[in-house]
C-alpha positions in Angstrom: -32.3 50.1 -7.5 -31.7 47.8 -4.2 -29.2 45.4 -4.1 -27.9 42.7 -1.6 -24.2 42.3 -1.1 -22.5 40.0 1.5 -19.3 41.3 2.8 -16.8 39.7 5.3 -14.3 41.9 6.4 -11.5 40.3 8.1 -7.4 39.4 9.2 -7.2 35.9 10.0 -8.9 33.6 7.9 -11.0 31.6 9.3 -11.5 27.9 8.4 -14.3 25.6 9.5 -13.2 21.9 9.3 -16.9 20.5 8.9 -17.3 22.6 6.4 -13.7 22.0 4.5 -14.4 18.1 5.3 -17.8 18.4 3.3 -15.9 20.5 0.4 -13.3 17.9 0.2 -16.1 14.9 -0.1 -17.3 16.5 -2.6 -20.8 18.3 -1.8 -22.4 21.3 -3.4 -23.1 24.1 -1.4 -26.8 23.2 -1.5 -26.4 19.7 0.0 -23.4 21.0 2.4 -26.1 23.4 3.5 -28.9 20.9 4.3 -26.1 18.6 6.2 -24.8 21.2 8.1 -28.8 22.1 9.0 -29.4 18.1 10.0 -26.4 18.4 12.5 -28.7 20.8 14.5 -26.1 23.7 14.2 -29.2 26.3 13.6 -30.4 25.3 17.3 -26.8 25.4 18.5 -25.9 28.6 17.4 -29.2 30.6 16.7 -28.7 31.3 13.0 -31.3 31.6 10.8 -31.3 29.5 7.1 -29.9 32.4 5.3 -27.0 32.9 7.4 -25.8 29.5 7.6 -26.5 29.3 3.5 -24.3 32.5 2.8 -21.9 31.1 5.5 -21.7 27.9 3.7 -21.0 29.5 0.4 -18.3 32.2 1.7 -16.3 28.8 2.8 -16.5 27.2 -0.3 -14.7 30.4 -2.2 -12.5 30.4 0.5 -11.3 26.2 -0.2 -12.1 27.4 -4.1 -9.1 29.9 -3.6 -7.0 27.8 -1.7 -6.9 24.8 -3.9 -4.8 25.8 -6.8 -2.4 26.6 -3.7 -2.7 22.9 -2.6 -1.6 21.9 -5.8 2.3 22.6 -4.8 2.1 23.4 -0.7 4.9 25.3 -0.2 3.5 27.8 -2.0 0.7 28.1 0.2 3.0 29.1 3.3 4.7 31.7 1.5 2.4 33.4 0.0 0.5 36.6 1.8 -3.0 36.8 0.0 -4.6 34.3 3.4 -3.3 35.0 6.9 -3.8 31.2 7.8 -1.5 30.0 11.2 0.8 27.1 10.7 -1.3 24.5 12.3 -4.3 25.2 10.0 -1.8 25.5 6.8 -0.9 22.1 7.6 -4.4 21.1 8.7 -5.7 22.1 5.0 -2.6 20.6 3.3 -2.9 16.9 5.1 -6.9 17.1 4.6 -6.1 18.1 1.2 -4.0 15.0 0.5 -5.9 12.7 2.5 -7.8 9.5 0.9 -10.0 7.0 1.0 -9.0 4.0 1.4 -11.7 2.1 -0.9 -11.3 4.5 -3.5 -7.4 3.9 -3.5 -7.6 -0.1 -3.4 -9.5 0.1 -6.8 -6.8 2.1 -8.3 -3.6 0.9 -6.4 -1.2 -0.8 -9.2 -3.2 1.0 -12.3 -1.3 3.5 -14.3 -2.2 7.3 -13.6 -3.5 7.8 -16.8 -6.5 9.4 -18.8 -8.0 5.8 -18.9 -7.9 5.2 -15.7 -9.3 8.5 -14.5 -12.2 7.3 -16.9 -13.1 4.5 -15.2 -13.4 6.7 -12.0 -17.4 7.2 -12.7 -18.1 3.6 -12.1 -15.4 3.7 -8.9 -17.6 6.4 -7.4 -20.9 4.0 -7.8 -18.8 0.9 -6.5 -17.4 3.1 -3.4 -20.6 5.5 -2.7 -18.0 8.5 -3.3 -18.6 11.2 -5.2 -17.4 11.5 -8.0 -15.6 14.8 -7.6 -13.7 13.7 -4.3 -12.6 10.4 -6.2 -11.5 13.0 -8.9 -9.1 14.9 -6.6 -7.8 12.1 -4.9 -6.8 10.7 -7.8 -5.7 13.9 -9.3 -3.2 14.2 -6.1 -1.8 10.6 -6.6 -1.0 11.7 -9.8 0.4 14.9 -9.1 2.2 13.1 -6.5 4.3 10.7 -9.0 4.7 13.3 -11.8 7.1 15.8 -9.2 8.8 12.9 -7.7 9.2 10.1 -10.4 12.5 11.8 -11.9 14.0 12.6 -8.5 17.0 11.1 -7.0 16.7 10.2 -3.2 14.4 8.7 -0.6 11.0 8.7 -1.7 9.3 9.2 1.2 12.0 12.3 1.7 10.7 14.0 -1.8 6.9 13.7 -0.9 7.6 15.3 2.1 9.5 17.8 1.1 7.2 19.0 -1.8 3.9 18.2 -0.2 4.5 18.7 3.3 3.1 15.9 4.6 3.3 14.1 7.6 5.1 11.2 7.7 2.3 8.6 7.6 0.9 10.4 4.6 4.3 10.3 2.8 4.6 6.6 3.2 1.3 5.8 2.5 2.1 8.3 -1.2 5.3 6.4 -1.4 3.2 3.1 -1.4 0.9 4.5 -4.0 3.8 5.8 -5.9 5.9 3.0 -6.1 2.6 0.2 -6.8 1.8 2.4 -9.6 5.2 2.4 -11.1 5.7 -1.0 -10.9 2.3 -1.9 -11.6 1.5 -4.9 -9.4 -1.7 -6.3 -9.8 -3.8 -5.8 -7.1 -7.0 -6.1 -8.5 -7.8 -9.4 -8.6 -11.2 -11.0 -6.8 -8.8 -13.3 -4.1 -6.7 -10.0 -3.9 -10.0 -8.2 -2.1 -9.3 -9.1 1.6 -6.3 -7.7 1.8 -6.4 -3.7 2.8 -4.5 -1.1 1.1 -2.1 -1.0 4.6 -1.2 -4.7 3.9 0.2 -3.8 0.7 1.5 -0.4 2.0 3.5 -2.3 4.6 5.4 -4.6 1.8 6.0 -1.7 -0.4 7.8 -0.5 2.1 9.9 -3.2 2.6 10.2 -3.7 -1.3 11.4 -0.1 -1.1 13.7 -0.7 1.8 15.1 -3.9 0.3 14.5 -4.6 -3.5 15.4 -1.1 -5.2 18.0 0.3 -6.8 18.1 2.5 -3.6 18.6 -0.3 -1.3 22.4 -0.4 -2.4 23.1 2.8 -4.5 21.7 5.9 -2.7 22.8 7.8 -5.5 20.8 6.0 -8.3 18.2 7.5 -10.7 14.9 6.8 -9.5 15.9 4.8 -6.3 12.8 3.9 -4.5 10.7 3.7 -7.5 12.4 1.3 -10.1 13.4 -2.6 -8.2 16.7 -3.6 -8.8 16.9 -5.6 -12.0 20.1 -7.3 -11.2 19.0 -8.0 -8.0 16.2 -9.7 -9.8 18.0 -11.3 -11.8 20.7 -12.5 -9.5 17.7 -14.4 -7.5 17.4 -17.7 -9.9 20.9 -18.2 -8.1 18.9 -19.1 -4.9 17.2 -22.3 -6.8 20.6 -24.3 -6.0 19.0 -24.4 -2.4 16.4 -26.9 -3.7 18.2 -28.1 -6.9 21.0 -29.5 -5.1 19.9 -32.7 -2.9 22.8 -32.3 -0.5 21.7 -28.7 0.4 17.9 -29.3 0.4 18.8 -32.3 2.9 20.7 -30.8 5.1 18.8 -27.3 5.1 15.7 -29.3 5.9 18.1 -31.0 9.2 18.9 -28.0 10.1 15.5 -26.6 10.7 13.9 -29.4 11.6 16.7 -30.0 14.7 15.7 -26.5 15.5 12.2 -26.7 15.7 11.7 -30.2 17.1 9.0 -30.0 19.6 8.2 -25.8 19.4 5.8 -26.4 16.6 2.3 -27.5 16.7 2.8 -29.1 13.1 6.0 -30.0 13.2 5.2 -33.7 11.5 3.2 -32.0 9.2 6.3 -29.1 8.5 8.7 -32.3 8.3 7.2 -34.7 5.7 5.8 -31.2 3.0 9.6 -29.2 4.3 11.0 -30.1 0.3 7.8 -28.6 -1.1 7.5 -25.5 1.0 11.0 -24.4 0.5 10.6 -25.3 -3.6 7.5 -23.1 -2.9 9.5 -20.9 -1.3 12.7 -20.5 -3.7 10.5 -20.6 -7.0 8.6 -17.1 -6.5 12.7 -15.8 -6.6 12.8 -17.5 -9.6 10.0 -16.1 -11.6 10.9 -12.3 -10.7 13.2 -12.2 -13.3 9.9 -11.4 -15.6 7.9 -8.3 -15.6 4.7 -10.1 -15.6 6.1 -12.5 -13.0 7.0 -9.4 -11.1 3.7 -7.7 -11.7 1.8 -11.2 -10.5 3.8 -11.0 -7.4 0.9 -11.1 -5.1 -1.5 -13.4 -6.9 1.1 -16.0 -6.7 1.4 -15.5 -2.9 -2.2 -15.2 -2.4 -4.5 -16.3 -5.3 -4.6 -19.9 -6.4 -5.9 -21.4 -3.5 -8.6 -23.6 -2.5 -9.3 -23.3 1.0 -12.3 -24.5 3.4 -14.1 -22.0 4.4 -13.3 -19.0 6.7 -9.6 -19.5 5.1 -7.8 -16.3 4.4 -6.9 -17.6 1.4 -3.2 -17.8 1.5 -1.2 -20.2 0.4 1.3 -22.4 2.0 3.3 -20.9 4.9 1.3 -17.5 5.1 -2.3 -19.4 5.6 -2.3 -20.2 9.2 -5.0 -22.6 8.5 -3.8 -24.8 6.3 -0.4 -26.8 5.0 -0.6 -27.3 0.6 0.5 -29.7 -1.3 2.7 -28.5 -3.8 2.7 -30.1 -7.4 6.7 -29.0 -8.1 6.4 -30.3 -11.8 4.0 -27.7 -12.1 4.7 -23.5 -12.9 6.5 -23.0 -9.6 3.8 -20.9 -8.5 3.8 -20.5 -4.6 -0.2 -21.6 -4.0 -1.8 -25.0 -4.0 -4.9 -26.5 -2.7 -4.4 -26.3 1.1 -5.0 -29.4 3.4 -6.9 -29.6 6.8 -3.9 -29.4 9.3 -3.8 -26.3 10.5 -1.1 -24.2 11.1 -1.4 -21.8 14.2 0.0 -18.2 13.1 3.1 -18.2 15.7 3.8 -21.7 14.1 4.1 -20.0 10.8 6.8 -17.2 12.4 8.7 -19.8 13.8 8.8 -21.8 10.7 10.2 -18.5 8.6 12.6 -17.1 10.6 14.2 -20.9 11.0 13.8 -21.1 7.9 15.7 -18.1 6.7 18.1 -18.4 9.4 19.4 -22.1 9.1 20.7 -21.4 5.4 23.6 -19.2 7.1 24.9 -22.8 8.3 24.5 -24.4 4.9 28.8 -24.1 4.3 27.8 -25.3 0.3 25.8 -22.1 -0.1 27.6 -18.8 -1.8 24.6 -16.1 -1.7 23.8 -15.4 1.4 23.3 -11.5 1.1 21.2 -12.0 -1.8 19.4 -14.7 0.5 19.1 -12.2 3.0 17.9 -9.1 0.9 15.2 -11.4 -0.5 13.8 -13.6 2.2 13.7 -10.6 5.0 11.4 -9.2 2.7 9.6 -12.3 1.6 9.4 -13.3 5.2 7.6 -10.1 6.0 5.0 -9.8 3.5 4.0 -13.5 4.5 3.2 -12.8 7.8 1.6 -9.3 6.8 -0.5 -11.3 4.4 -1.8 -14.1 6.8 -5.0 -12.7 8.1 -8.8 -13.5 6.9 
């Protein structure tokens, strides 16, 4: 009785990256097969149907093999089953880990949970991914936090040591990491323009300025947990707009400065109270978790903006100066007017801004004035974009 057998015989194992790309987006052999044949690789190379389908499928065992080796990559360059160089080790591993970016922006700042991985049917119809790539993606995210939630040390530093990432990668992971642990909402429909780099970017400087880590490199948890005193320590700042005296001469100060380098400098002048109220109150409200969770819709969402406006509010739309009602929930959005503010204008205004309360001889916190507003200053101007 006849029987057919493929055998590949072999040292070095060989990887095809088309092939490892269409495994890793999630196509079955069959339909890897018939996009592999529409890239005309049967008239490049001769092959005939068969070949390319048993090709195909000996690749796919191959990744199969590999995977449960991706899970925790050290392993896979110390192991001796698959001769694979160093360059393709770390080829498969940063492929491996790789996402998309509209598949993570509809889970960034959701918890990596059961219930989330059930919504991730409807997140593969929303994206056009399939649903077993959005499945490993968000299997890695997960995997991702579970090894490094409990570890002292610099976040990015345990990703990369226990993924073997590249450096861009590990950021981006620490982003991912550190939204999910602090949940900030990011979902929200005014929320959609901004890209998951916007948000990577002020995670970073969150991480970098607002977490235990920032002042205790020996803290549990450093990069992932913000600083709760730190937090709390921020309603100090609301003297800067409580006390008269301060708020007047803060708003000299600045104004001396930037007499004839802005474009909107009247404008600046006569709404200078309400922008720094805007400005101080966002400090104010961190010392809730929701508050802290809301972080971004109150920079970004309540706005009503003509059109084409990116829909930020106050200092980080460069289209617009608000009117801020300051009896109101000291939200940092209001209706924006029509004066518009040119983005270098906006620059200008913050780092004056930030740098004038230095000469304010009445005010006791400038560290904490520092740690805060370098970071708040650099999310705003991140943020400003349509």
């Amino acid at each position: 009785m006849a029987s057919e057998l493929d055998i590949f015989v072999g040292n070095t194992t060989l990887i095809d990256e088309d092939v490892y790309r269409l495994w890793l987006d999630g196509y079955s052999v069959s339909d890897a097969v018939a996009l592999r044949v529409r890239s005309g690789i049967l008239e490049q190379t001769g092959a005939t149907a068969a070949v390319l389908q048993s090709d195909t499928m000996d690749h796919y065992r191959t990744f199969q093999m590999l995977e449960r080796l991706l899970h925790a990559p050290p392993k896979l360059l110390h192991q001796l089953i698959f001769q694979i160089p160093p360059s393709r080790q770390a080829l498969l591993i940063e492929r491996y880990y790789a996402f998309d970016e509209a598949f993570v922006r509809e889970v960034l700042g959701k918890k990596l949970s059961k219930g989330t991985k059930k919504d991730l049917d409807d997140i593969s119809t929303k994206t056009g991914i399939t649903l077993k790539s959005c499945r490993r993606q968000f299997d890695n995210f997960k995997r991702v936090f579970k090894v490094v939630e409990e570890m002292r040390g610099s976040l990015v530093d345990n990703i990369q040591q226990h993924f073997l990432l590249s450096d861009r990668l590990a950021r981006d992971y620490a982003a991912i990491v550190f939204f999910a642990n602090n949940r900030f909402e990011t979902g929200k429909k005014k929320l959609q323009y901004l890209s998951f780099g916007d948000f990577a970017f002020c995670a970073e400087l969150m991480i970098q300025n607002w977490t235990l880590g920032a002042v205790d490199p020996q803290a549990d948890d450093m990069d992932m947990d913000l600083d709760k005193e730190f937090l709390q320590d921020l309603k100090e700042l609301k003297v800067l707009v409580a006390d008269k005296d301060l708020l007047d001469l803060h708003k000299s100060l600045v104004c001396t400065a930037l007499r004839g380098k802005l474009g909107v400098f009247s404008e600046m002048e006569a709404n200078f109270k309400n922008l720094s109220r805007g400005l101080v109150n966002v400090a104010a409200k961190l010392t809730h978790n929701k508050d802290v969770r809301d972080l971004f819709v109150d920079l970004v969402e309540k706005v009503s903006c003509p059109a084409r406006c990116p829909l930020i509010p106050i200092l980080a739309c460069p289209w617009a100066v608000p009117v801020l009602d300051v009896t109101s929930d000291p939200q940092f959005v209001e209706p924006c007017r029509s004066d518009h503010w040119p983005l270098n204008d906006v620059r200008l205004f913050l780092n004056q801004y930030s740098a004038s309360v230095h000469s304010l001889d009445g005010f006791r916190h400038q560290a904490l004035w520092d740690r805060y507003m370098g970071t708040l200053r650099g999310c705003l101007l991140r943020l400003c974009h349509d």
